[in-house]
N, C-alpha and C positions, 0 to 999 in steps of 0.2 A: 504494500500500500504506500501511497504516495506519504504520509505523514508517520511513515512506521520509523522511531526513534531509534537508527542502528549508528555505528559508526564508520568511518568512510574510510576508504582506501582498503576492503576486500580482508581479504585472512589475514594479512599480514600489517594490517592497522594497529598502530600502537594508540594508548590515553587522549597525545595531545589531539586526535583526529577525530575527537569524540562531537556530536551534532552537539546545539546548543540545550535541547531538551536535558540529555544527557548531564553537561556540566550543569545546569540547575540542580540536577536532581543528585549529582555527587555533592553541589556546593550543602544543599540542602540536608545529606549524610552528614554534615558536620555540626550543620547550625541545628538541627533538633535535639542531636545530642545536646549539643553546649549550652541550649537553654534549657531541657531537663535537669541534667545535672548540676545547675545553678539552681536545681532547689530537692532533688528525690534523694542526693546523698545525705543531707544534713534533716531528711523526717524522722528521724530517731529522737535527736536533740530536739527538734524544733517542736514534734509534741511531749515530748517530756517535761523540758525546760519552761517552752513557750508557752502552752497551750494547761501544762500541768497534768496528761494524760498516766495513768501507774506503766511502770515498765512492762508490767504484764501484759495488759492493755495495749501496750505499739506493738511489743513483739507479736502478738496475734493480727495486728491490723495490718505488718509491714510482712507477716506470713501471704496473707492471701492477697496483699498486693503484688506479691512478689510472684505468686503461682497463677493470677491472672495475666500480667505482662508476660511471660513464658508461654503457657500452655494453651491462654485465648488466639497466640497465633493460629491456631487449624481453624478458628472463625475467620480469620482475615482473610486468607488462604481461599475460603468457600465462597465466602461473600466476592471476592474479588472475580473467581469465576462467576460468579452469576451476574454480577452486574458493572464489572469494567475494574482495569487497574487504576484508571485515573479516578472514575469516581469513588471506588474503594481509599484510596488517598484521602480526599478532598474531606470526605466524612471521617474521615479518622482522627482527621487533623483539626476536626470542626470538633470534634470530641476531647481535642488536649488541650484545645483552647479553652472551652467551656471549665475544662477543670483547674488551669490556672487562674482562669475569672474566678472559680468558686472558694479557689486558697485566699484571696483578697476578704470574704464574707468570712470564711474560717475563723480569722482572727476574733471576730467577736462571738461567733457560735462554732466551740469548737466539731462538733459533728459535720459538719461542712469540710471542715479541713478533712474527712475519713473520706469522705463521699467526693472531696476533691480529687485524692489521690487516687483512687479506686477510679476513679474517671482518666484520670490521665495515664496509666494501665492499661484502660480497657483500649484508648486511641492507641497505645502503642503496638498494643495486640494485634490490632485492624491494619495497621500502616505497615510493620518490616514486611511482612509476606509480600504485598504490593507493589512495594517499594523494590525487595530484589528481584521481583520477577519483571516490573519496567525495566527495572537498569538491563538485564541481560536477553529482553526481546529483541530480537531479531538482530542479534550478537554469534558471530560463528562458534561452534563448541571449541575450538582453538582460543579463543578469547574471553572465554566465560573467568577461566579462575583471573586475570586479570581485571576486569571488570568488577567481581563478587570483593577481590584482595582491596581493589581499589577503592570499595563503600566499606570497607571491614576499618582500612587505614582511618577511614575520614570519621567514620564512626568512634574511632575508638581517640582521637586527637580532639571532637568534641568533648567523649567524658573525660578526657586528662584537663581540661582547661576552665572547663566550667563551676568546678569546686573552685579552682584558685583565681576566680575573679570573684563568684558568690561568698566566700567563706569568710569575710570581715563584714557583709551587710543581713546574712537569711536570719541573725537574731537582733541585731540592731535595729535592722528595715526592713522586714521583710515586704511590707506593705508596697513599696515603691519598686522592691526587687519583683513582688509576682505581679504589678502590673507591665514593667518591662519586659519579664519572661510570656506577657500574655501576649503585647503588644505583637513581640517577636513571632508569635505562633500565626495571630494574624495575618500578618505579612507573607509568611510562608506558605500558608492555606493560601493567598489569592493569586499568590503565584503557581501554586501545581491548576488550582483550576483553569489557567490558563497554555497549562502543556497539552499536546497533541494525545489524543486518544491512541494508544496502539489498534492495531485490528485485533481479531481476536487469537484467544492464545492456542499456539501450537496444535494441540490437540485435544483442550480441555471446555470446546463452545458446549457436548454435551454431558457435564456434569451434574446434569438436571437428576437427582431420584439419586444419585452415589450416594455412599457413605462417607463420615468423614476421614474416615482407615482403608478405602476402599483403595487399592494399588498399591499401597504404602510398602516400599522395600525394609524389608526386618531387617536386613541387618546393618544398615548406614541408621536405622531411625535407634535399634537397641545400641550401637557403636555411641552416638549422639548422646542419648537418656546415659550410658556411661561415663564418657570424656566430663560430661558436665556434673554431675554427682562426684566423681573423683578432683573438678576443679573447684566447685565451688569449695569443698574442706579448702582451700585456700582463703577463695574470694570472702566467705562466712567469721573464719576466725582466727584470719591472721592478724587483725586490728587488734586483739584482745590481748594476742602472742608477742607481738611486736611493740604495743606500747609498752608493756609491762618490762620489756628487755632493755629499749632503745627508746624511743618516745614520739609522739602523734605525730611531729613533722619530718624524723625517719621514716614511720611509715610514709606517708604520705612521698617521701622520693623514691621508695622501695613500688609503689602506683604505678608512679611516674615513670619510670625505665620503663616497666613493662608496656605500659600504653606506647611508648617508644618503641621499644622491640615490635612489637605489632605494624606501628605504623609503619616503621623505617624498612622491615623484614619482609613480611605477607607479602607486598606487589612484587619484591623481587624476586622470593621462590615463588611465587604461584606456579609458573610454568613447570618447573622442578617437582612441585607437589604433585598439579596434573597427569605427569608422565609417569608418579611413582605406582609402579602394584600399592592394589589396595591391602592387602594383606602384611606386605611392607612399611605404609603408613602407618597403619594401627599400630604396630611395632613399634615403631621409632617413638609415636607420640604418645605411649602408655609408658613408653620407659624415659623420657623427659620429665612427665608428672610426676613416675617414681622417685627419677634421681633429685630431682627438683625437692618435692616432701622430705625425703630422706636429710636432702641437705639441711631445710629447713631446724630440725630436730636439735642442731647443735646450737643455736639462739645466740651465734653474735651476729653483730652487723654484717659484717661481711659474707658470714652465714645466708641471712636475711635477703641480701642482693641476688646472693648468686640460686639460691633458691625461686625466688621469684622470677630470674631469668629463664631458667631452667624450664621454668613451669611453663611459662611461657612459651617458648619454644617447642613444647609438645605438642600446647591447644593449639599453636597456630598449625602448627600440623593436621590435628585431629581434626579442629572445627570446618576449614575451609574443605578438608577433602570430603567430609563426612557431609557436606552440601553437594560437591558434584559428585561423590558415586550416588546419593540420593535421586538426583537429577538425573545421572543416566541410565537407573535400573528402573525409576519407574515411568510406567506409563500415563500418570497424570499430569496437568499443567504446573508450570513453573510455582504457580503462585499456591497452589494447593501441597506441593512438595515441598516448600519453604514450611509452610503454614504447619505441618505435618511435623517437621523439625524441629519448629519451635516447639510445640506438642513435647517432643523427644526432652529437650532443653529443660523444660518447666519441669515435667515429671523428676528428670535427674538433679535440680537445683533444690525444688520440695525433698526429696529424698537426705541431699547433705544437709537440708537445715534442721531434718527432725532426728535422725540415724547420728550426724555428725554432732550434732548438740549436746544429744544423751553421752555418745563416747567422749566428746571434750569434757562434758560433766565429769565422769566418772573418773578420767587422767587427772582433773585440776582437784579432786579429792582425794587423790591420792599422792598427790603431791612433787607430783611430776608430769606437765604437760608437752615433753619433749616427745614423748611416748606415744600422745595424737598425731604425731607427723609419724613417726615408724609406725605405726598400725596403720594409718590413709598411702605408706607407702606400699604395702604388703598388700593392700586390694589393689593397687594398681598394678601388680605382676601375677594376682591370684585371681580376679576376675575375667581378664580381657579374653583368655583361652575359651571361657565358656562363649564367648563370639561364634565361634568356632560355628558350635552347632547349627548356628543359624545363616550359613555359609549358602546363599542361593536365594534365599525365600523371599517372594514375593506373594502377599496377603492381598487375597481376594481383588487381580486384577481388575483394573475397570474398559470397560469394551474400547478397543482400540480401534483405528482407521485401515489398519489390515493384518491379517493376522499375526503377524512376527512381533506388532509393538508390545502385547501379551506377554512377549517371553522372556525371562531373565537373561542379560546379555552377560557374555561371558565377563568372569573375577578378574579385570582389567583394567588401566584406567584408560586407554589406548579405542577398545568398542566402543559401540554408542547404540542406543536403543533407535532405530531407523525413525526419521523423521524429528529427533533432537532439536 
């Protein structure tokens, strides 16, 4: 189609030749980040402190906030098949704005500020799916981990930046910070509704009457609910681990690399990652979490660095390929396979908050919490084998455009399910 958002100059197109739609919607990977994060990382504090909510009380509220931004992706996913990636966008974003409007009314009635967050959640739920399956429509599977690497970078440069411009105003002002973060959201809705509709997706116009498991490759979706359970025992509690050794603005640069490592690294292997055996990947990137935890355990600084690197360097492993073998085993659309993912995501990050909680519990009463990094390193070489078993499977294809898109393409990362 005439307005189909690809990038130019054929297979061998690099970033800079990306259409204008495109660079909106990468610019846009950064600035949603950086104006969430100028207020989602500090709701701990800010209902505790601010608002005077019990700890008890956030921690439950920042639970299912946390398992709806995750796992409501397979809504975004479905919806975006049914009724467009751009307008699946448009409403999502009409969605995080309403709920930064609604942090402003919070301040005076705190249950506003629950009903805020839980809103701006739910938009983000609706929007990544959307979001990654525009950026890599009618993008050659040559170019995909590029493409995917290049929202991952931008994404992840928004949450490195948006605490250290927020983080001297979300308790002083917050009031002037969520209008600004509103304004921004604004802005950014009126600009996607002004992007080009893609036509419709690959092979998912009819996803009418599917389920929302319907196609879903087991073993990139269980690989996913994995890497993420074993990452978050990081993302969860190494704030707890690391202040108590070093102090909140160590953590805080022990973040920061890594959001680096991500940004500066991803686009360069992606192609590297693309080409590897998938069997290969999983390898590499469960034994970076290991060694990564492992290191963790000995609690100095430099400990701490090189841990968080480490760790790093798995997920970026894990996470980008565990997107394109997903993409290329299964036979639904882009945006219903993301969605799907996140699905994977949320279940695996619920898992390290409730499982990982109790075991940090029981290490910090016993009086050594070095012990939760060796035991979160010991599942990351005693689980990934049970992967194993689910070497192949594809759950309850959905009807394809000819027969072969049905069929699990061979353990490669080289195949491609025909019509990709």
């Amino acid at each position: 189609m005439a307005d189909r958002p690809r990038a130019t100059g054929g297979p061998g197109a690099t970033l800079p030749g990306l259409s204008g739609p495109l660079r909106f919607l990468l610019l846009c990977s950064f600035l949603i980040p950086l104006g969430s994060f100028m207020v989602l990382p500090f709701m701990s504090v800010f209902l505790y402190e601010r608002l005077g909510m019990g700890l008890g009380t956030v921690g439950a509220v920042l639970a299912v906030a946390s398992l709806v931004q995750f796992s409501g992706g397979i809504f975004g996913g479905a919806l975006a098949d049914r009724i467009g990636l751009r307008r699946t966008m448009v409403w999502a974003l009409v969605v995080r704005t309403a709920g930064f409007g609604c942090f402003l009314l919070g301040l005076r009635w705190p249950p506003l500020a629950v009903a805020a967050l839980v809103l701006t959640c739910c938009g983000a739920a609706l929007y990544l799916p959307a979001n990654k399956a525009y950026l890599v429509h009618g993008v050659d599977d040559e170019q995909r981990p590029a493409f995917l690497s290049a929202g991952n970078a931008a994404l992840n440069a928004g949450m490195a930046m948006g605490p250290l411009i927020a983080g001297p105003f979300v308790l002083s002002s917050p009031g002037p910070l969520f209008l600004a973060v509103g304004a921004l959201f604004a802005l950014i809705t009126a600009g996607h509704a002004r992007l080009p509709a893609p036509g419709d997706g690959r092979r998912g116009a009819s996803a009418a009457g599917q389920g929302l498991l319907a196609g879903v490759s087991v073993l990139p979706f269980a690989a996913n609910a994995l890497a993420f359970y074993l990452y978050f025992h990081f993302q969860h509690y190494l704030a707890v681990y690391a202040v108590e050794r070093a102090s909140s603005r160590f953590y805080s640069v022990v973040l920061l690399v890594c959001f680096l490592l991500v940004i500066v690294l991803q686009p360069l292997a992606s192609g590297v990652i693309r080409g590897m055996p998938y069997a290969l990947a999983l390898a590499l990137g469960f034994a970076g979490l290991a060694a990564g935890l492992a290191v963790l355990a000995i609690g100095t600084r430099p400990a701490l660095l090189a841990g968080g690197a480490l760790i790093t360097l798995g997920d970026i492993v894990l996470f980008l390929k565990n997107d394109l073998e997903a993409l290329r085993r299964s036979p639904r659309s882009d945006a219903v396979v993301f969605g799907q993912q996140r699905l994977a995501a949320g279940l695996g990050a619920c898992a390290a908050g409730v499982l990982g909680g109790q075991l940090y519990g029981l290490v910090q009463r016993a009086g050594d919490t070095s012990r939760f990094w060796l035991l979160a390193a010991a599942q990351c070489l005693l689980l990934p084998p049970l992967l194993l078993t689910l070497r192949g499977r594809t759950a309850a294809p959905a009807p394809a455009d000819d027969d072969m898109e049905g069929t699990p393409a061979a353990d490669d990362a080289h195949g491609r399910v025909p019509g990709r």
